[in-house]
N, C-alpha and C positions, 0 to 999 in steps of 0.2 A: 763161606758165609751162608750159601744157600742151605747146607743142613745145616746150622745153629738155627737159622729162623723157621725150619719143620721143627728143630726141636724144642722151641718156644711156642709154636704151636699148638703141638702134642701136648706140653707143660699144662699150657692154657684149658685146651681140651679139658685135658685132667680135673683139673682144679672146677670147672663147671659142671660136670659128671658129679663131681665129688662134693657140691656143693652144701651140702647137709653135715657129712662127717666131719668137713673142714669150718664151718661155719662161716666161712666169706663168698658173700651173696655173690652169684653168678654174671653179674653185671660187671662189676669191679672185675673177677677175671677176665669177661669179654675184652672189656675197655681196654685194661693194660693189656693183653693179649694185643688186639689191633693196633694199640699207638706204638708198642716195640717192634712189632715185626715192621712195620712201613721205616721206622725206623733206622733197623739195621740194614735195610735193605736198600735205603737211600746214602748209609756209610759203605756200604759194600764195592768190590770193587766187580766191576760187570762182565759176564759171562760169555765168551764168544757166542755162543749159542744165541743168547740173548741178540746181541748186537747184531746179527745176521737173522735174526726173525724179520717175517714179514709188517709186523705190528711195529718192533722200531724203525724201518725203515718208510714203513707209512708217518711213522712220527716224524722224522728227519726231512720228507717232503714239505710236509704243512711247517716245520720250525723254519725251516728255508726261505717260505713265504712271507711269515712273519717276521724274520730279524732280516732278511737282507744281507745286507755287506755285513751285519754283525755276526751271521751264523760263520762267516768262515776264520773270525779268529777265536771260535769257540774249540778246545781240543775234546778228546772224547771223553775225559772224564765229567766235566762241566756238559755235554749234549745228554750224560745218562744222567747226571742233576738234573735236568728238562725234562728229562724223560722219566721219571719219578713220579715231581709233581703232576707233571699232565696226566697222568697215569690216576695218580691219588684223587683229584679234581674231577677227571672222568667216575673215578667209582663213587666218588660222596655223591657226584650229578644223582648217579643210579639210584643210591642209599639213601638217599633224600626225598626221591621220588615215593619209595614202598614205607618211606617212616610219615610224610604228612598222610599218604592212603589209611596207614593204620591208624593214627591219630584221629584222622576225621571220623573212620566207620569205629573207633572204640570211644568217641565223645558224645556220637550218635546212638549207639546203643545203651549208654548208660544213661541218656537224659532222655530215653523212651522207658529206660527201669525207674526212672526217679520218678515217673509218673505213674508208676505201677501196669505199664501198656502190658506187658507179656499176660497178665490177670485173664484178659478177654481169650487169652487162647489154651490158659493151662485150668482154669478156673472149668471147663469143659468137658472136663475126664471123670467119670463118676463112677466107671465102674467097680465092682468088688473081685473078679477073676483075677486069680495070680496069670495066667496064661495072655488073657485078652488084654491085662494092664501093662502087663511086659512087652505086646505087639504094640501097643499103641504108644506107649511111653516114646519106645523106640524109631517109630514112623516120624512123630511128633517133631521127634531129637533131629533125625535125619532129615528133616525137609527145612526145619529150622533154621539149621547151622549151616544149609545152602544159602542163606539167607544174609543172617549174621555173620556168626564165624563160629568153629567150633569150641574154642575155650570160653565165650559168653553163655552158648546155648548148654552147655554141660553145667554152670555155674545154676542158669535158670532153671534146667533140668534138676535137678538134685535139692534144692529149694522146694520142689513141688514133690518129689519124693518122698520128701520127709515129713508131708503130712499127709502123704498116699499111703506108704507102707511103715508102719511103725515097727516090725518086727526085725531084726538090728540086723540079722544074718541077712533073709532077704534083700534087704534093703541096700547094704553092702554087693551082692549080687546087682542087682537090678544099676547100682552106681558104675559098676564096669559094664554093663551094657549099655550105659548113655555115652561113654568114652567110644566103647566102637563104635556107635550108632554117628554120634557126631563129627568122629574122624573119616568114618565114611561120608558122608552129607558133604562135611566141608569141601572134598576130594573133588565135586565134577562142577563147582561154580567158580567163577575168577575171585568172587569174595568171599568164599566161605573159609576157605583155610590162607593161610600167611606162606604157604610154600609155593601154592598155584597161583596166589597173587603176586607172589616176585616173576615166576614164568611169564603169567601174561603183561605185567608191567613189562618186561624184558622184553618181551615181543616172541617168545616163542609158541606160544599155542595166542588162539584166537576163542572171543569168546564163546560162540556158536558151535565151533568142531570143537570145542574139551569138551562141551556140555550133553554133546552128540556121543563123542567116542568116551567118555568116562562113568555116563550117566547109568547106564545096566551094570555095568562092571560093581560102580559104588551099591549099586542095589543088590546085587548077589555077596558084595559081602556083606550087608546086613542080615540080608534075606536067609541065607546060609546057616549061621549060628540061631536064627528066630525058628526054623524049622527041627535043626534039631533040639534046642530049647522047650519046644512044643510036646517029644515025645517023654523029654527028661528031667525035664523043671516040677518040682516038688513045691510044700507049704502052703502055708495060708497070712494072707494079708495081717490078719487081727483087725484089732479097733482103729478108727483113728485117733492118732490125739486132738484134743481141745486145747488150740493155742491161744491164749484170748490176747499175746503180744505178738502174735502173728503177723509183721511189717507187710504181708499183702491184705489185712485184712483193712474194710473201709478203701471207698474208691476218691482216686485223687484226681481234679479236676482237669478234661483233657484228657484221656488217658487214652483212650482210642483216638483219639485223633492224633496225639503224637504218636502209637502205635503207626497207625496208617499215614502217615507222613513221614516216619524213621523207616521203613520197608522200603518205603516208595522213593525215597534218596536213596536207598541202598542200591536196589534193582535198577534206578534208572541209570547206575555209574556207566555199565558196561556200553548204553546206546547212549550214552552222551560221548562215549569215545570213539563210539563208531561213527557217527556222522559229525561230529567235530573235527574228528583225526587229534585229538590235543590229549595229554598224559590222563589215565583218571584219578589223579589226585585231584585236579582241577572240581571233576565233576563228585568229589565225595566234598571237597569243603565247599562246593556249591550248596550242598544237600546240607550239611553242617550250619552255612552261615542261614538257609530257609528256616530250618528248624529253630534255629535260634531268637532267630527276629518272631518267630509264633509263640515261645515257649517267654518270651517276653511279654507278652501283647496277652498271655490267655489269662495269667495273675495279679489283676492291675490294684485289686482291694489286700494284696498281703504287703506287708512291711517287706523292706528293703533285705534285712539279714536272713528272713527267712524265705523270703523269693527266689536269692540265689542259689538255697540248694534245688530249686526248680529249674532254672536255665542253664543254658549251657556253659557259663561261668564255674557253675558248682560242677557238673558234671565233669570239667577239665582238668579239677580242684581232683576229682577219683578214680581217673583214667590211671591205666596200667603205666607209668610213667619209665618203671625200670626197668622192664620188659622193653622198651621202644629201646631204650640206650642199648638192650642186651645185643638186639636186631643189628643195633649200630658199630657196634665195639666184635661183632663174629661176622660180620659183612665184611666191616673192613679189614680183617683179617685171612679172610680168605680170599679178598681183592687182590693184598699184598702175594700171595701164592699165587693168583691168577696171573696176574703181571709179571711174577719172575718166571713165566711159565713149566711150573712146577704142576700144575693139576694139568695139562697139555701134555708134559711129557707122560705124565701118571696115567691117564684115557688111553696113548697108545700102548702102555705096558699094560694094563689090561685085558686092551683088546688081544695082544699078543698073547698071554696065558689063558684069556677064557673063549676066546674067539667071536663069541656071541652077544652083543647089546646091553639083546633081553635077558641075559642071566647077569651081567652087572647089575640092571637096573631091578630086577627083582632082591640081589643082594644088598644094593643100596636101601631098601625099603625095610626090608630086615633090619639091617644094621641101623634105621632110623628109633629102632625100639629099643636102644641101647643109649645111641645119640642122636642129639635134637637136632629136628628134622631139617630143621631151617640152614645151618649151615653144609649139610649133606647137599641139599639145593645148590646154595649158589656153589659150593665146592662141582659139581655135576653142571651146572650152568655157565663153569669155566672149562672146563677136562672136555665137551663137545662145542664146536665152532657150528654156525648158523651158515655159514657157506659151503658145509659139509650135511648139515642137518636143520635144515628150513624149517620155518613157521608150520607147528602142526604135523612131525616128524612124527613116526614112534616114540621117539626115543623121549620126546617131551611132555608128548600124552600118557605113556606109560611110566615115567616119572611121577607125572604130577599124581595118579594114583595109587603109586606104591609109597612115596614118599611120604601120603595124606593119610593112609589105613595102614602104613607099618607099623608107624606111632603105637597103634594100640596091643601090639601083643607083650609090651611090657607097658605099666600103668607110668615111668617114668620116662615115656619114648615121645610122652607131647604136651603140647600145653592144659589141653584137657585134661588127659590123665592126672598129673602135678597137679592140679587145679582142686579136682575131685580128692585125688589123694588127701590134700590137707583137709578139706570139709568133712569126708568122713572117718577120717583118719584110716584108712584103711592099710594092713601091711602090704608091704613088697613080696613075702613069701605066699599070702592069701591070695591075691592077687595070680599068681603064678599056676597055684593049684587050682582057685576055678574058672578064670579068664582067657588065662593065655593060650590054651589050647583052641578053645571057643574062636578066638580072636586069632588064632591062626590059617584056625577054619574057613573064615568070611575072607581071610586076605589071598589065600589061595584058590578060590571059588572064584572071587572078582579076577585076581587075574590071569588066569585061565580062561575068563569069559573073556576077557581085554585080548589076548593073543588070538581065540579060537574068531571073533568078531573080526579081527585084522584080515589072518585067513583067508572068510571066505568071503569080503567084502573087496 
C-alpha cells in the first residue's frame, strides 16, 4: 500500500506541474491528492517498521493514558486506526497554524493596496537610467518582500514597471529581475516567503539567527546578477506612457496610515511571538483585527457598498483563497508520507548515496525551480527530525535559503514567478534564455557565501 500511495502522489505532483496543459486548477489536484493518500493509508494494513517506530510507540504511551482498561481490548489493527487520526489531527493542528498566518498577512496586504499605501514608496522612483532603475527597482523588490512576502511584492513590483519602462523587451527583462529580487528578499525574514514561514512556525529556525545567518547570503544573490547586469545590460527606457486609468492614480483617503500600520503588524508578528511564547498566527490576526477596526472608523461619510471595498471585509472578498487550499491539500499530503515514514526512510537513503547535508539541500533548491517550493519544505521538514537537528541547524537555515532563491531559475519554480508570468505574459523558453542563468548566478553566490559564513564562524 505504501507504494500505491507514493504513486498517487507522484500522480498528484504531476497533475499540478502540469497544471496549464491539463487545464485542472492546481488546488483540486492538491486537495484530492491529500484526501486519498491519508486515505488509503488509513485502509492499509501496517508496516512492521511502522509499528516499531519510536513515534508509534510514543503514540501507544499517551493512548494508554487515555482509554485505560479500554486500550487493552483494542488489537493492533484498531490502535493503527488511533494512530492515523492522531497523526492526521496532529498535522491539520500544524496546517492550520501556517494557513490563518497566510490569511491574515495576505488580507493585510491587500487592504493596505485597497488604499493605494504602496503609492508613497513606489511613487518615489524617477529616475530615467536603465542601469540605476534596474538597481533600484531591485533593492526596492528585495527589502519589500522581507516585509510582505514575495508574490505580493512582485505583483506591486510589475504594476509600477509598467509605467517605468514601456519598451516590451526591457520590461519583460527587468520583470525577471523583480522575481529574483523578491525571492531573494523573502528568503531571510520569517514573513517574507511561505517556505520559511512554515520553518519558523514549525520551530526550526528562530527569528533573529535566520535573519543573521540568511541576510548576506540573500544579498549576494541579488547583488551577484545586479553587478554583472551593470557591465551587460543594454537599451533605453523610452517614453512613459500616460495612463489617465491608471488605478494608482488620485490618492485614497488613509493611505499612509494604513501603509504604516500594515508594516507595523507585519514586523511586530515575530516580537509578539517572542515574548508571548504563543503561535504567530495569533499575532498577525491581531495585526488584521487592528487594522480592521481603523480601516473602519477612517470611511465614515461613504455609503455602506462602497466602504466595503475599503475594509477588510472587501479585502477577504480578494485574498488568494485557492492558493491557501493549495497549501492545505500538498501539506496534507505530504503529512501522510511523513507519518508512514516514507520521507525518514527517504533522508537516510540519501544521506547514504550523497553523504553530505549540504549537497542535498542545495539540490533541493534546485529542484525547487522545477517544483513548488512549499512542498519540497515540508517534504524536508519531515525526511530531518529536530532531535537530530535543533532549532537553527544548518541544515534549516540553508534550506530556508535555497528553497526561497531556487524558485527563481525557472519563472515556474514560485509564486512570484507564476504570478508575473501571467501579468506579462512572458514565455517559459524567454525566460530561460535571459534569466536563468542570471538567476543561477545570485543562487550560487548566496550560497557559497551561506557555507563559506559557516566555516569560518
Amino acid at each position: 500500500m505504501e507504494l500505491i500511495i507514493i504513486v498517487v502522489f507522484v500522480l498528484g505532483y504531476t497533475c499540478i506541474a502540469l497544471e496549464h496543459p491539463l487545464k485542472i486548477n492546481k488546488t483540486a489536484s492538491a486537495i484530492l491528492t491529500g484526501v486519498i493518500c491519508w486515505t488509503l493509508f488509513a485502509l492499509s494494513t501496517p508496516q512492521d517498521s511502522l509499528l516499531k517506530s519510536a513515534e508509534f510507540n510514543r503514540f501507544l504511551e499517551v493512548l494508554k493514558l487515555e482509554l485505560h482498561e479500554k486500550f487493552l481490548a483494542l488489537n493492533q489493527e484498531e490502535l493503527f486506526r488511533h494512530f492515523v487520526v492522531s497523526e492526521l489531527s496532529h498535522h491539520l493542528a500544524s496546517i492550520a497554524e501556517i494557513l490563518f498566518f497566510l490569511m491574515g498577512a495576505m488580507t493585510i496586504v491587500e487592504l493596505v493596496d485597497a488604499h493605494h499605501g504602496f503609492r508613497f514608496i513606489t511613487d518615489r522612483i524617477k529616475t530615467k537610467n536603465v542601469k540605476t532603475l534596474l538597481w533600484i527597482i531591485c533593492w526596492v523588490t528585495f527589502f519589500l518582500s522581507s516585509i510582505l512576502d514575495n508574490l505580493t511584492t512582485s505583483i506591486v513590483m510589475v504594476s509600477l514597471i509598467r509605467k517605468l519602462v514601456p519598451q516590451k523587451d526591457l520590461r519583460l527583462f527587468f520583470a525577471g529581475m523583480v522575481v529574483i529580487a523578491a525571492n531573494a528578499g523573502g528568503a531571510w525574514t520569517p514573513i517574507g516567503d511561505v517556505t520559511t514561514t512554515m520553518l519558523w512556525i514549525g520551530g526550526q529556525i528562530s527569528t533573529m539567527s535566520i535573519m543573521k545567518a540568511v541576510f548576506l547570503p540573500s544579498v549576494i544573490c541579488i547583488l551577484a546578477p545586479l553587478i554583472y547586469l551593470s557591465f551587460t545590460l543594454k537599451g533605453e527606457l523610452g517614453e512613459p506612457s500616460q495612463d489617465n486609468n491608471d488605478p494608482l492614480k488620485g490618492a485614497i483617503k488613509g493611505g499612509k496610515l494604513m501603509l504604516i500600520l500594515g508594516v507595523g503588524a507585519l514586523v511586530s508578528v515575530p516580537i509578539f511571538k517572542t515574548f508571548t511564547h504563543l503561535p504567530p498566527y495569533l499575532g498577525m490576526l491581531g495585526g488584521l483585527g487592528m487594522l480592521w477596526v481603523v480601516s473602519e472608523l477612517i470611511h465614515p461619510e461613504l455609503e455602506e457598498a462602497v466602504k466595503k471595498n475599503f475594509t477588510a471585509a472587501g479585502a477577504l472578498a480578494r485574498i488568494d483563497v485557492p492558493s491557501v487550499l493549495f497549501f492545505l491539500g500538498i501539506l496534507l499530503a505530504v503529512g501522510a508520507l511523513e507519518s508512514m515514514l516514507t520521507l525518514h526512510n527517504l533522508a537516510e537513503s540519501l544521506a547514504q548515496v550523497l553523504g553530505d547535508n549540504r549537497i542535498i539541500i542545495t539540490l533541493i533548491g534546485m529542484f525547487s525551480a522545477i517544483v513548488d517550493n512549499v512542498p519540497l519544505v515540508a517534504a524536508s521538514m519531515g525526511m530531518y527530525s529536530m532531535d537530530v537537528y535543533p532549532q537553527d541547524h544548518l541544515i534549516w537555515e540553508y534550506l530556508a535559503y535555497c528553497a526561497g532563491t531556487g524558485g527563481s531559475i525557472l519563472i515556474i519554480g514560485s509564486a512570484a514567478g507564476v504570478a508575473v508570468m501571467g501579468m506579462e505574459k512572458i514565455d517559459f523558453i524567454w525566460y530561460i534564455k535571459k534569466v536563468s542563468i542570471i538567476a543561477l548566478i545570485g543562487y550560487f553566490a548566496g550560497a557559497i557565501t551561506y557555507l563559506i559564513m559557516k566555516l569560518l564562524l
